[in-house]
N, C-alpha and C positions, 0 to 999 in steps of 0.2 A: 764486944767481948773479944780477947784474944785468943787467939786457934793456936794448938802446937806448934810446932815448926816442920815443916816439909806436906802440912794439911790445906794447904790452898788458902785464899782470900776471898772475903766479900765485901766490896768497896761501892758504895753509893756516887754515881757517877753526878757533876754536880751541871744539871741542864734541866732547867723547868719541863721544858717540852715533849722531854723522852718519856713514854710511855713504860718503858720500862729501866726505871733505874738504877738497878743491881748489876753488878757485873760481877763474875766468879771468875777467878785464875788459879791455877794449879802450877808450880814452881817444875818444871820437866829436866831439866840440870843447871850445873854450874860450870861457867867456862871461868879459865881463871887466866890472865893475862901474864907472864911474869916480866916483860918489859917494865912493864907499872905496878907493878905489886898491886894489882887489885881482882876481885874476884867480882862474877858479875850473874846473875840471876837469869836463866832465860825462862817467861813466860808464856803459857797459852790460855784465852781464854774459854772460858767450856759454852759462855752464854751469857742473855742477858734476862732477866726475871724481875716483873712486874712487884713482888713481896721478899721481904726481907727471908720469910717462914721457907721460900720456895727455891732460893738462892742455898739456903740452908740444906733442905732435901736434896739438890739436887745435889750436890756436894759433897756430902753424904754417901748417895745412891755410889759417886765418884771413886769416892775411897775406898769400900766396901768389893768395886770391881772396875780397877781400871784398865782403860783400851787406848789403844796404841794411838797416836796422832797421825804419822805418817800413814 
């Protein structure tokens, strides 16, 4: 399902062996280049979660109150 825009992602990372294959990213700003006219996403990720349900929560948890990365 699709999330708003500026609500983070949860992408199934694609390796049989990972134990947990969820990963959650939160979009932190946008740099924009203007040499190249293009605009570019920087990401961080918050983790990686064993269930789709927990990837979800924690996400969640994220928006409801987020913390600085630096």
């Amino acid at each position: 399902m699709k999330r708003a825009n500026g609500t983070g992602s949860i992408i199934k990372v694609k390796d049989r062996k990972r134990r947990k294959p969820w990963r959650v990213r939160v979009t932190i700003h946008t740099v924009i280049d203007s040499e190249k006219g293009i605009t570019k996403a920087e990401t961080k990720t918050l983790g990686y979660f064993v269930s789709r349900q927990e990837a979800e929560k924690a996400l969640v948890a994220f928006t409801e109150c987020p913390y600085d990365f630096k």
